[in-house]
N, C-alpha and C positions, 0 to 999 in steps of 0.2 A: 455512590453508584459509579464503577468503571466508565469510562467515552467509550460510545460507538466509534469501531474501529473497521475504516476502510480502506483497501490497497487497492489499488492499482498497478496489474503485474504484468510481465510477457511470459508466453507459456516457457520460452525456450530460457529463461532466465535463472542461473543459480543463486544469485543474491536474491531474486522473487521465489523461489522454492524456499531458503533457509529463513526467511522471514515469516511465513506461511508455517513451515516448521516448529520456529522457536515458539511463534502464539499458539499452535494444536496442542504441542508438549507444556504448556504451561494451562493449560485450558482456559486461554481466551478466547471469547466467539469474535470473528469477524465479518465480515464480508470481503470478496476480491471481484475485480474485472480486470482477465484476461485481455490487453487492448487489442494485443496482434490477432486474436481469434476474431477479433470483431469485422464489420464491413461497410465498407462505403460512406456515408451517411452518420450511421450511428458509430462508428470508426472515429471517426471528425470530430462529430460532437463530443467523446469522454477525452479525447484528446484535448479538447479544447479547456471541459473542465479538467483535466492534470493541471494544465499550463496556470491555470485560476493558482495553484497549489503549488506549483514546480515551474518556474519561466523557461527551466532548461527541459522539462519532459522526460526525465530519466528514469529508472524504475529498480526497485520497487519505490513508487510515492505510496507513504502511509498516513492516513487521518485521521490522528485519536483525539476526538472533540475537538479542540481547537488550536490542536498541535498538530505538525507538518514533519514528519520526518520522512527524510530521503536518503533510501539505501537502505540498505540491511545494519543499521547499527544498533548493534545490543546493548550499548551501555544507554544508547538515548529511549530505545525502547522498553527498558526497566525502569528507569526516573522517568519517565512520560507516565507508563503504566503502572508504577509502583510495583514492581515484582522483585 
């Protein structure tokens, strides 16, 4: 069974579009949050969990089961995901 795969992205981000991208075209389901669309409060709080995942808070953070990838890199997201 594939990890639940969740990112963590900024809308205005092209490395968070092309990662978003590369798993649609491959048809993986994910999940994303948008952090910059967020506000106040709940803003804080997913930031807080990135940092849990990423101490630098950079984006796209990806979480597939129990692996941590940061950025858009394809070669780690194919040997993470077996694609």
């Amino acid at each position: 069974m594939p990890p639940k795969i969740k990112i963590y992205t900024l809308s205005t981000c092209s490395h968070c579009r092309d990662a978003k991208r590369f798993l649609t075209e491959h048809g993986v389901p994910y999940e994303f949050t948008e952090v910059d669309m967020l506000e106040g409060s709940e803003r804080a709080a997913v930031i807080e969990e990135v940092k849990k995942f990423n101490p630098r808070c950079t984006f796209p953070t990806i979480i597939a089961g129990d692996h941590v990838i940061v950025g858009f890199n394809e070669k780690e997201i194919r040997q993470t995901l077996e694609l």
